[in-house]
N, C-alpha and C positions, 0 to 999 in steps of 0.2 A: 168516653174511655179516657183514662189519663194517662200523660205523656210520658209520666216518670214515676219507675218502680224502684222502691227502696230494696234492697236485699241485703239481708241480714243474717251474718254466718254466727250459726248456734251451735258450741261445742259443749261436749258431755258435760264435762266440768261444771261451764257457767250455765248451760242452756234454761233453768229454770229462773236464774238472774237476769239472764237476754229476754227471756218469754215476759216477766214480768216487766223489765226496760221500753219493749213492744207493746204493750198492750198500754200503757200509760203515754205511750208517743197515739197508740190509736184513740184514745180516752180524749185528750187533745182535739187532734186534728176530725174528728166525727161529730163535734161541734159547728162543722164549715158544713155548708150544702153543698152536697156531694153530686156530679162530680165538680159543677163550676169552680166550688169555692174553693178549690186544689188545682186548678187547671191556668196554665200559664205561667206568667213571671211571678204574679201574686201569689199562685199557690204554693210555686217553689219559696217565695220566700215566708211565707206561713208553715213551709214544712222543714224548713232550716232551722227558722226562730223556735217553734215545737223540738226539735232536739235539741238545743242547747239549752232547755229549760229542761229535758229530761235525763242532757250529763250531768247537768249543776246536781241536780236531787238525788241520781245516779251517784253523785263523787260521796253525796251523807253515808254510803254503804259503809261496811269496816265490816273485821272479822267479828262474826257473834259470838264468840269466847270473847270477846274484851267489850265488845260495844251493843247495846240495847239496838236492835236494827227494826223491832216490832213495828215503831211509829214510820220510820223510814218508806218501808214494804207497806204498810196499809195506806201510807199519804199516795204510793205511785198504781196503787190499784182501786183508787178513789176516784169516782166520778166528779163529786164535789172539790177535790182539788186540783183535776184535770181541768175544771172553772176557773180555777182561780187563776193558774197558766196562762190559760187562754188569753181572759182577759187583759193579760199582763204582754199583749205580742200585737205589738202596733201595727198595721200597715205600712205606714208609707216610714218607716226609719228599723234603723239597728243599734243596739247600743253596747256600750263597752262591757267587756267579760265578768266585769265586778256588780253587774244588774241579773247576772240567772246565777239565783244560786237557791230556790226552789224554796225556803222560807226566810 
């Protein structure tokens, strides 16, 4: 069982842009063998580096009256690019803010 529950407050509003934000943090992190590979200090930090890889792709949103969001939304509901994340979240380091910014 693991040690640490993310909780995640979904309002009417955005809830359909949080639902998708979620499900692309779990597209990620369902990649790790479950439960170990989330259990511990390593999991927390493979579940930390997975969200700021899904603010960065998260910040590409914009109003769709002004901005094409199609490519955005299908990249964060993509298995194949919940891959490429993945592979982009190192173990044993962190790096500075200007490294997640999701393409």
């Amino acid at each position: 069982m693991m040690n640490y529950v993310f909780l995640f407050f979904l309002s009417i509003k955005n809830g359909l842009a949080n639902l998708i934000f979620l499900l692309q943090l779990l597209n990620i992190l369902a990649q790790y063998e479950l439960p170990s590979g989330l259990s511990g200090s390593l999991g927390v930090h493979r579940e930390i580096e997975a969200l700021k890889h899904v603010f960065a792709v998260r910040m590409n949103l914009g109003d769709p009256d002004f901005v094409n969001i199609t490519e955005v939304l299908s990249d964060m509901l993509s298995t194949k690019f919940a891959q490429v994340l993945k592979k982009d979240i190192n173990d044993n380091k962190t790096y500075d803010s200007s490294h997640y910014g999701g393409k």
